[in-house]
N, C-alpha and C positions, 0 to 999 in steps of 0.2 A: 519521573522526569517529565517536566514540560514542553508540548512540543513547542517548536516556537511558528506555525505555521495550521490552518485546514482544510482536511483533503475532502475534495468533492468527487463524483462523477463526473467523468467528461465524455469518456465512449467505450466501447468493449474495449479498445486496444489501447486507452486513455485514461489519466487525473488529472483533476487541478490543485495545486495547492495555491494556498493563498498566505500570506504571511503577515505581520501584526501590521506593516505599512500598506497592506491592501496591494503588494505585489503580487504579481500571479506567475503562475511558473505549471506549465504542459509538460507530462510525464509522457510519452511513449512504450506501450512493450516493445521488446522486454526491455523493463529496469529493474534494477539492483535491490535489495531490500535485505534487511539483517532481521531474524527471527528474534523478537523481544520476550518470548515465554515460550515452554516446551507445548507445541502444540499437536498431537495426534502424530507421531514421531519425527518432527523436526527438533531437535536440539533448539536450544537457545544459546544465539553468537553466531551459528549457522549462515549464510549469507546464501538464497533463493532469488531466482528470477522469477518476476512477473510476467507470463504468456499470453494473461488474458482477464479484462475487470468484469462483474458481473455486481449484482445486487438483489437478493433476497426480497420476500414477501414485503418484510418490514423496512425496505429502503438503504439497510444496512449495506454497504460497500463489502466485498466479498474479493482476494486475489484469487487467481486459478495460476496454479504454477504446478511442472511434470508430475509432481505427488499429488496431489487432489487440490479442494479450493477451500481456502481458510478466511475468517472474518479477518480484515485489515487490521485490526486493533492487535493480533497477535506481531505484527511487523514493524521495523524501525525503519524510517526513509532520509536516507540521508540526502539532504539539497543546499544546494546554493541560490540565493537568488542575486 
């Protein structure tokens, strides 16, 4: 599935998404997120809060949520802009 938006860094407790019109839209922790693949014992369909953003050696966006902290790419963000 295609997102229809992409997500940046914005701060530890922050994203950006940006969307195909160039709208921008600020994520706050905690937000909502649905598990898109069985990641390190989260089910997929699951729905996880974001506590906290972080980013690895290689600039890769990273969630921190009560279970540990997983690459973003394992999560679905639901938004409206």
């Amino acid at each position: 599935m295609k997102k229809g938006y992409t997500i940046s860094y914005g701060s530890t407790n922050s994203i950006l998404l940006v969307n195909s019109l160039g709208r921008i839209r600020q994520l706050y922790t905690p937000f909502r997120v649905t598990v898109a693949e069985d990641v390190e014992g989260l089910k997929s369909g699951t729905c996880v809060y974001v506590d906290e953003v972080a980013s690895d050696q290689q600039d890769r966006l990273i969630f921190i949520t009560n279970t540990g902290a997983y690459p973003h790419s394992s999560f679905r963000i639901v938004a409206s802009f």
